[in-house]
DRENDO-1510 file (C-alpha; in Angstrom, 1 decimal, always signed):
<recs>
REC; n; res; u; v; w
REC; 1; UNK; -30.3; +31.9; -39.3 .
REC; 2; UNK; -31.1; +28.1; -39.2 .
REC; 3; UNK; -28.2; +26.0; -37.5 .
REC; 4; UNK; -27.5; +24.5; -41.0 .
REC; 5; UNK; -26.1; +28.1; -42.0 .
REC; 6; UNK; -24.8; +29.2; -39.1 .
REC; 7; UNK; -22.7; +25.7; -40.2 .
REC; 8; UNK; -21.8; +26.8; -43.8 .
REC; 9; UNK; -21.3; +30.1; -42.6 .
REC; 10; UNK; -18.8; +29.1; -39.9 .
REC; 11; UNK; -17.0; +27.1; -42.1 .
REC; 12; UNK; -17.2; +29.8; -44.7 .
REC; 13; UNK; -14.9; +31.8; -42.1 .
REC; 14; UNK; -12.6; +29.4; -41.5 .
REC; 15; UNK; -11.7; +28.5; -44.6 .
REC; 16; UNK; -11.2; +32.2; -44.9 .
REC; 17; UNK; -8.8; +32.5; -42.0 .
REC; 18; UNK; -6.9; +29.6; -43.0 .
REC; 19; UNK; -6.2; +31.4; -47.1 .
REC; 20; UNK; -5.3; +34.3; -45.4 .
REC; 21; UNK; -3.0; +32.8; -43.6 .
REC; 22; UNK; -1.5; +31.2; -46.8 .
REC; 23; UNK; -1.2; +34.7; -48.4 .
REC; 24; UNK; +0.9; +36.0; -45.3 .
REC; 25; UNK; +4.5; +35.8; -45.5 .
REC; 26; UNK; +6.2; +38.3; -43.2 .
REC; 27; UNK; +5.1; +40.3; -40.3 .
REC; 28; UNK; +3.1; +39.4; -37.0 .
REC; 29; UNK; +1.7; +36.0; -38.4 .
REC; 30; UNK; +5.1; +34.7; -39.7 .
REC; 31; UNK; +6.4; +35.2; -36.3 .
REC; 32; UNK; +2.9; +33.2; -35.4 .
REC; 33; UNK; +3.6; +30.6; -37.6 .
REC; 34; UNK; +7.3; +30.2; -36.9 .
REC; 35; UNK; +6.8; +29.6; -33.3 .
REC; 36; UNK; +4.1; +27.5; -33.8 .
REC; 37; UNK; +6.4; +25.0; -35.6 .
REC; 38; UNK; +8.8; +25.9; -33.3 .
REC; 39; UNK; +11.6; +26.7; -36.0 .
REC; 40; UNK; +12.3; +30.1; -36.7 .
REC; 41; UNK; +11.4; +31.8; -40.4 .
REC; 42; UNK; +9.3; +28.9; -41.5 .
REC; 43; UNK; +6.0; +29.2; -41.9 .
REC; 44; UNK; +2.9; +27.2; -40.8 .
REC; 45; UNK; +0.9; +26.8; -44.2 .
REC; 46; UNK; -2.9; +25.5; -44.5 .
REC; 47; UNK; -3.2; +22.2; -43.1 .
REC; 48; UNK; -0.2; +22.3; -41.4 .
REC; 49; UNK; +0.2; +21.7; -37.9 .
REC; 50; UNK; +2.7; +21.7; -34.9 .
REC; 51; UNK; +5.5; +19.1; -35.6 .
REC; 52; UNK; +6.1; +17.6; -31.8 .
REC; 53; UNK; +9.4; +15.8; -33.3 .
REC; 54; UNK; +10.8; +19.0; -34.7 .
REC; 55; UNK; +10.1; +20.8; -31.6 .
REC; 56; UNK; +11.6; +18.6; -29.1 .
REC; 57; UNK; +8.2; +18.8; -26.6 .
REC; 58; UNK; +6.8; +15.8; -27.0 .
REC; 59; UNK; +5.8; +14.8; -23.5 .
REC; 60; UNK; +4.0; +11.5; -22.3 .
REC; 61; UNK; +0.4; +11.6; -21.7 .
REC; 62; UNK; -0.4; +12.2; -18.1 .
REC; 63; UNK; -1.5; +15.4; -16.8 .
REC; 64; UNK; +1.8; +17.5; -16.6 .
REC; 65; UNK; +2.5; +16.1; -20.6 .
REC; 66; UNK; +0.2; +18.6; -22.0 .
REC; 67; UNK; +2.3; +21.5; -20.9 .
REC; 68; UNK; -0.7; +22.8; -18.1 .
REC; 69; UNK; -0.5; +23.0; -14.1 .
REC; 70; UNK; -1.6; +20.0; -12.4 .
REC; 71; UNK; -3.8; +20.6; -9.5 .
REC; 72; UNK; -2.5; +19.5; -6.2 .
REC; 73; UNK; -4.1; +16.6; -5.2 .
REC; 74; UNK; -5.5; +15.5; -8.8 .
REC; 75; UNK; -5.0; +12.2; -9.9 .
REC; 76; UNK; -1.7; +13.1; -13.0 .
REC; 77; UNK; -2.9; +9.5; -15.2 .
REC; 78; UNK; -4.7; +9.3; -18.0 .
REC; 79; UNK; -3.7; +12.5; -19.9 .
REC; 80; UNK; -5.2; +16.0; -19.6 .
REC; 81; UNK; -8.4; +16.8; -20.0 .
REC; 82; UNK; -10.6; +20.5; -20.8 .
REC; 83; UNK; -7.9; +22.8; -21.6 .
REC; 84; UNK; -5.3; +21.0; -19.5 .
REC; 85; UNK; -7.2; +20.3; -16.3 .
REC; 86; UNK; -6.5; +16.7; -15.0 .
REC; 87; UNK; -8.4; +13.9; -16.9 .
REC; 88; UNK; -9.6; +12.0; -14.0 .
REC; 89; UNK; -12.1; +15.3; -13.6 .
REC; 90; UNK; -12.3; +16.6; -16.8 .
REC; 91; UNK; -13.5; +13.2; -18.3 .
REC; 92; UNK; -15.0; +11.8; -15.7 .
REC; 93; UNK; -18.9; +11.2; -16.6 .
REC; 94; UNK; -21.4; +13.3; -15.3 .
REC; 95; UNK; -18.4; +16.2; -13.7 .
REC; 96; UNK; -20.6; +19.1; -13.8 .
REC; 97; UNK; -20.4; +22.5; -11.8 .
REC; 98; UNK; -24.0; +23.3; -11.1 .
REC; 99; UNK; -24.8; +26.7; -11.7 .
REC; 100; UNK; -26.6; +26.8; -7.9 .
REC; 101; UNK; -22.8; +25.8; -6.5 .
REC; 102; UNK; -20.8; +28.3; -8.8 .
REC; 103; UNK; -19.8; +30.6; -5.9 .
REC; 104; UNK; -17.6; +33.4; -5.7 .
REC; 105; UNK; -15.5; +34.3; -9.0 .
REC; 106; UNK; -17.9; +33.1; -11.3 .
REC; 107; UNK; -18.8; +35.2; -14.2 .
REC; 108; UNK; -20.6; +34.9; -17.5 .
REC; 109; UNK; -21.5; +37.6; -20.4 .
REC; 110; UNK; -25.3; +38.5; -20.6 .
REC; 111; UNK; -26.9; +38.2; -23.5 .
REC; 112; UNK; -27.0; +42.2; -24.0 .
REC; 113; UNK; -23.1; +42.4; -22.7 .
REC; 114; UNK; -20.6; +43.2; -26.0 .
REC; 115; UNK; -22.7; +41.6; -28.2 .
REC; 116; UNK; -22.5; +38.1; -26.0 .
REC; 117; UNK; -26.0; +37.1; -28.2 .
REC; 118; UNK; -23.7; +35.6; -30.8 .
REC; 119; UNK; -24.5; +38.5; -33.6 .
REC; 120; UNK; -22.2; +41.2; -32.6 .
REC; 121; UNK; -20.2; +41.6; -35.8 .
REC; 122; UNK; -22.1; +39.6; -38.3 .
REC; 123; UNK; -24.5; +40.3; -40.7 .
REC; 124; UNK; -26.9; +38.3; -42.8 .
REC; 125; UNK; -25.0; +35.5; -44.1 .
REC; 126; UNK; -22.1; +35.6; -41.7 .
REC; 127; UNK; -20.7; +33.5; -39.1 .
REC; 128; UNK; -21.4; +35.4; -35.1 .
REC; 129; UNK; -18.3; +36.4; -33.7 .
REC; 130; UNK; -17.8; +38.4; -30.4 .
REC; 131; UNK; -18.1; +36.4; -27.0 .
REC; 132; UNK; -20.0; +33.7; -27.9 .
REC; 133; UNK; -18.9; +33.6; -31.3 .
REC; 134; UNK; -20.5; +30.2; -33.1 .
REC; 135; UNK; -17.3; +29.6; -34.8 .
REC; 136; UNK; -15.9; +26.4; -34.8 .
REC; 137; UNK; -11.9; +26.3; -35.1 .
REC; 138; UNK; -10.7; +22.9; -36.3 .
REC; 139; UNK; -7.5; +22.9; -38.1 .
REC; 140; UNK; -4.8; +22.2; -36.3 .
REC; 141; UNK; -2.8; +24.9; -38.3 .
REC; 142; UNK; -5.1; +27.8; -36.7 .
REC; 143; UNK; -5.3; +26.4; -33.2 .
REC; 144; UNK; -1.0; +26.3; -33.3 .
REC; 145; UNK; -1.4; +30.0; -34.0 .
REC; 146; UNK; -4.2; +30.5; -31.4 .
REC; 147; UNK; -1.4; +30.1; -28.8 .
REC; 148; UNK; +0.7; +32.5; -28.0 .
REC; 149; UNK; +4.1; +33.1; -30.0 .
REC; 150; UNK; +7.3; +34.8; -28.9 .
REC; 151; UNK; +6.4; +38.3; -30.3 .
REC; 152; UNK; +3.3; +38.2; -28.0 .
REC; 153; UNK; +5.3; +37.2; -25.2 .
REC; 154; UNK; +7.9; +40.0; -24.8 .
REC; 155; UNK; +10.1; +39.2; -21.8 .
REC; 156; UNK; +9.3; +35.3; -21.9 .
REC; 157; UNK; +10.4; +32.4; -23.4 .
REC; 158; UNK; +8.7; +29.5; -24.5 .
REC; 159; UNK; +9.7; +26.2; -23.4 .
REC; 160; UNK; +6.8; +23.6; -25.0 .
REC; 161; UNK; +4.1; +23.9; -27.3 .
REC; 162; UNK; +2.0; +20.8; -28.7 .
REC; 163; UNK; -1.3; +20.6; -30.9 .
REC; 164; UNK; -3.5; +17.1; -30.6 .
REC; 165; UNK; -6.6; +15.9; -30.9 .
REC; 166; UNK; -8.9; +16.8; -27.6 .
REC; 167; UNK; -8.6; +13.1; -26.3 .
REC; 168; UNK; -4.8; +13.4; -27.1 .
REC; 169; UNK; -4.8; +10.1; -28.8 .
REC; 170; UNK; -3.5; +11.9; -31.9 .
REC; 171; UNK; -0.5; +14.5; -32.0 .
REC; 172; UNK; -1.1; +16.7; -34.8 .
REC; 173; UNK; +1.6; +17.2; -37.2 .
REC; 174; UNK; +2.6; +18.2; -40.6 .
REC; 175; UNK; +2.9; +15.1; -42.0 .
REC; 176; UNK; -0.8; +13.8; -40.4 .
REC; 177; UNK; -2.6; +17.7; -40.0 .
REC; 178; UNK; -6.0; +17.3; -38.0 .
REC; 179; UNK; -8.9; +19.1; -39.3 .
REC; 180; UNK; -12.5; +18.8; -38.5 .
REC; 181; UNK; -12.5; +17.3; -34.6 .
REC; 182; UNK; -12.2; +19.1; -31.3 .
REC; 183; UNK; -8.1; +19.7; -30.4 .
REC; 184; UNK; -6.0; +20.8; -28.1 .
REC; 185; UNK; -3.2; +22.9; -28.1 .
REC; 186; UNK; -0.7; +23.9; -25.0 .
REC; 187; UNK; +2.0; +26.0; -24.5 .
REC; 188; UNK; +4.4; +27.3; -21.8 .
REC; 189; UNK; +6.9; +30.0; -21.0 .
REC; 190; UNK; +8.6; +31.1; -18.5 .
REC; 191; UNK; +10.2; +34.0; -17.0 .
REC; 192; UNK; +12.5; +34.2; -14.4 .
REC; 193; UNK; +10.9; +31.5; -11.8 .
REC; 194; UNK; +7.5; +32.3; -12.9 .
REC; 195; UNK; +5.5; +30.0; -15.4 .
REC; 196; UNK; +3.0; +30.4; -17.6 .
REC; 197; UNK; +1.0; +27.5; -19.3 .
REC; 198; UNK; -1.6; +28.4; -22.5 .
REC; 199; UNK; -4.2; +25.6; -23.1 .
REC; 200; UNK; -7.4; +25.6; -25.4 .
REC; 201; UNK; -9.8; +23.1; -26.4 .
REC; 202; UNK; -11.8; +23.8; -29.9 .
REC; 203; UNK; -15.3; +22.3; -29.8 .
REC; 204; UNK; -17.6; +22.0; -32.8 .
REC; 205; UNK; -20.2; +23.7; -31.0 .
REC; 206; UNK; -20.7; +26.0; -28.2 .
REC; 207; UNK; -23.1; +23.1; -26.3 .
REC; 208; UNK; -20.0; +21.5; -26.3 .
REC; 209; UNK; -17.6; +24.0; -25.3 .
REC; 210; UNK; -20.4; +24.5; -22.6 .
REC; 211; UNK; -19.9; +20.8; -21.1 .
REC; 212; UNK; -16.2; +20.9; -21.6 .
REC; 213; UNK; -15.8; +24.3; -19.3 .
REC; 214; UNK; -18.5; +22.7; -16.6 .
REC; 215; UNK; -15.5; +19.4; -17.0 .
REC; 216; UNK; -12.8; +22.0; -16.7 .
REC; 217; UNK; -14.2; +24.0; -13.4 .
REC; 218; UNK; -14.7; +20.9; -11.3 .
REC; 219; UNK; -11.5; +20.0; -11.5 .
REC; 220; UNK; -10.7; +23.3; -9.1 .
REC; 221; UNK; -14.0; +23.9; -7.7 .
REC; 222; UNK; -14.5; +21.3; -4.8 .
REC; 223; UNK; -13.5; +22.6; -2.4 .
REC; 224; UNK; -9.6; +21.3; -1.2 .
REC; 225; UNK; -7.4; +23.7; -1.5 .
REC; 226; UNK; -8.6; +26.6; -4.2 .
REC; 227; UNK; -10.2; +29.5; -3.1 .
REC; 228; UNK; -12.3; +31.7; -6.1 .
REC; 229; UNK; -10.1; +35.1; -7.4 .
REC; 230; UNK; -11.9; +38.0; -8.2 .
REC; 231; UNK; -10.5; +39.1; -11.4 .
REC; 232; UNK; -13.6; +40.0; -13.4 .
REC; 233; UNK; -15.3; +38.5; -16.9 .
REC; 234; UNK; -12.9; +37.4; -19.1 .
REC; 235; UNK; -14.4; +35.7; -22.2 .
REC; 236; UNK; -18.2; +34.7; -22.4 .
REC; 237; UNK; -17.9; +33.1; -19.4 .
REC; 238; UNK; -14.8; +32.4; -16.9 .
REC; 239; UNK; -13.6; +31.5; -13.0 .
REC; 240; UNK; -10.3; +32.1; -11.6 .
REC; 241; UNK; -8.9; +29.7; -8.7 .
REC; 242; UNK; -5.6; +30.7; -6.3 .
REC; 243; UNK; -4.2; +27.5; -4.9 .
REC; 244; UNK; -1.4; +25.1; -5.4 .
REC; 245; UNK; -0.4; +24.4; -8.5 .
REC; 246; UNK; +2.3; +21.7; -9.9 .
REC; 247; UNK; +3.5; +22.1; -5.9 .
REC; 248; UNK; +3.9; +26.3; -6.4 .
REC; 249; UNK; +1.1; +29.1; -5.0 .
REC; 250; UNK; -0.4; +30.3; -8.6 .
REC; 251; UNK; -3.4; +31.6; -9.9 .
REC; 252; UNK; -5.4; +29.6; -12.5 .
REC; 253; UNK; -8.2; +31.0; -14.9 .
REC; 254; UNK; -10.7; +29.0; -17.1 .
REC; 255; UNK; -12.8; +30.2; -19.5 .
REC; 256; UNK; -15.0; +29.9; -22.6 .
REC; 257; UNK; -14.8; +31.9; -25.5 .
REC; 258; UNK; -17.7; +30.7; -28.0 .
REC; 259; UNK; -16.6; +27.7; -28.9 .
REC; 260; UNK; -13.2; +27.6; -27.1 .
REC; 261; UNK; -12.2; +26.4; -23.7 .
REC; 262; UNK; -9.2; +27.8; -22.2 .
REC; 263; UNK; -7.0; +27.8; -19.3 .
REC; 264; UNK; -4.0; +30.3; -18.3 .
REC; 265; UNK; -1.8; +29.8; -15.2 .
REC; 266; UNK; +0.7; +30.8; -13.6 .
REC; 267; UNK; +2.8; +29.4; -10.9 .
REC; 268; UNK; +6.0; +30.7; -9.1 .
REC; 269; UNK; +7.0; +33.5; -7.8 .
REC; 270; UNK; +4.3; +36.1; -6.0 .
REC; 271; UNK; +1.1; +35.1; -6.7 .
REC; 272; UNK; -0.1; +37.6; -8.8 .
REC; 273; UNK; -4.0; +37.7; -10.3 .
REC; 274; UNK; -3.9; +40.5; -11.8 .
REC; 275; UNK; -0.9; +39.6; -14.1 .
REC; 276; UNK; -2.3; +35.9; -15.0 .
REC; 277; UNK; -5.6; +38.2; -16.0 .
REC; 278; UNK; -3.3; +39.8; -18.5 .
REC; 279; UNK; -2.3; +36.6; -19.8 .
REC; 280; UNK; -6.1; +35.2; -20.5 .
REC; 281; UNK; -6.8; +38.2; -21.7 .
REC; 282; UNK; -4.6; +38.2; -24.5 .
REC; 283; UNK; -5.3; +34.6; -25.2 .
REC; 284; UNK; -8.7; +35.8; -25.7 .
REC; 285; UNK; -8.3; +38.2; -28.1 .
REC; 286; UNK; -6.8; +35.7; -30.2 .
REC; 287; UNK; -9.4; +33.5; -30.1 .
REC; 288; UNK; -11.8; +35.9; -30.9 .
REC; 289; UNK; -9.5; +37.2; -33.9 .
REC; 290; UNK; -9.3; +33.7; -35.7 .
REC; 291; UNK; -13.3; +33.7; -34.9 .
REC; 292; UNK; -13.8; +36.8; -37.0 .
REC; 293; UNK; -12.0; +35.3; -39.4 .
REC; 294; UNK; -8.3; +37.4; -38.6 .
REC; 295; UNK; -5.3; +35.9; -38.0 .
REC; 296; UNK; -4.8; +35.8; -33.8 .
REC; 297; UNK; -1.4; +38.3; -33.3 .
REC; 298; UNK; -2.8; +39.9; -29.9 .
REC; 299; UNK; +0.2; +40.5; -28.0 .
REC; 300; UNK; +0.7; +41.3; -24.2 .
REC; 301; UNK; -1.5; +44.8; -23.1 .
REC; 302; UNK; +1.2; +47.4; -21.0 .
REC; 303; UNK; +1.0; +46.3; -17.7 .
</recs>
């Protein structure tokens, strides 16, 4: 397929998604919906998007605003970049992880692994989905459902969720919906002492998504304080860190999920990998829902 249909056929499954999601009024995606806009029984409809007013979440934009762990040491101005990490590496020009320097706790889906060749799923005339799925997800509606909701998060409770545009210039709401650019959407709960903090960047392209995730790993992988966690592929391509984070031992994994960039942590209490691996897991079964055109309600696997 030529890259002007893999285009059509990518949109083709979004707009798909997105009238599904008009057609569903009860079940898993209400409860989506409802926490997305942060009010409980009301529905997030085509188009529209997380209302930072309503919710009460709207943070300034430094690092730490965007609802994501800061790592120690990182400079907290000038907002958040890749999927929360800090902006003064994530934006910075030319912040690239050579492959050569990965090291330890690198990973990344062969081309033969799951389908990770971008045609697991899809047939002649359809959009890839699977691990590197081509799939572009640009409506601010579907990235506020991307996130987790409180039925996926049994035993936790959210404290902040906020869609904007990638550069967080814009905060996406239902009054001024973003379609069509890369966004951003974060979220956090906690438990007990323990917090967790959701953040994904959509890309129009996986070449994209690719830079963003090199953007994203520098801002743990240089060496000061972060040593590599072993928890295995998670994604089409992910690394997990253990270090400080926002001042608290935690565990922090990025990845890449076609076109998505995403980080989970988790700060507090024990450090615990194998827990925060739950966590990305399930963030990247939703992804990979709302890329094969579904609408994302992956909840929590049993421990």
């Amino acid at each position: 397929m030529g890259t002007a249909g893999r285009k059509v056929a990518a949109a083709a499954a979004t707009g798909a998604l997105l009238a599904a999601l008009a057609a569903c009024g009860s079940g898993s995606s209400t409860s989506s919906e409802s926490a997305a806009k942060g009010t409980a029984g009301a529905p997030v409809s085509p188009g529209a998007t997380v209302d930072a007013s309503a919710i009460g979440t709207a943070a300034p934009r430094a690092a730490a605003a965007s609802g994501t762990a800061t790592p120690s040491g990182a400079a907290a101005g000038g907002g958040a970049g890749a999927a929360g990490t800090p902006a003064a590496r994530a934006t910075a020009p030319g912040a690239t992880t050579p492959a050569a320097t990965a090291g330890a706790g690198a990973t990344t889906a062969g081309a033969t692994t799951g389908g990770a060749s971008g045609t697991s799923g899809g047939g002649a005339g359809q959009p890839a989905t699977g691990p590197d799925s081509e799939t572009a997800l640009l409506d601010s509606a579907l990235v506020a459902l991307l996130l987790p909701d409180q039925k996926a998060m049994t035993g936790w409770e959210e404290e902040k969720r906020r869609v904007d545009t990638a550069d967080h210039v814009t905060t996406c709401t239902a009054a001024a919906p973003c379609t069509g650019k890369p966004l951003s959407g974060t979220a956090r709960f906690g438990a007990g002492e323990v917090i967790v903090r959701f953040g994904v960047d959509t890309l129009p392209g996986r070449a994209q998504a690719q830079d963003r995730l090199k953007a994203a790993y520098g801002a743990y992988a240089d060496g000061t304080g972060y040593s590599p966690a072993d928890i295995g592929l998670l994604g089409t391509e992910s690394r997990a860190f253990q270090g400080q984070l926002a001042g608290r031992d935690g565990v922090a994994v990025v990845l890449r999920a076609g076109t998505v960039v995403a980080t989970v942590t988790t700060e507090g209490g024990p450090v615990d990998p194998a827990g925060t691996r739950r966590l990305a897991a399930m963030l990247v079964k939703r992804i990979e829902q709302a890329q094969a055109g579904r609408t994302p309600d992956a909840g929590l696997d049993p421990a």
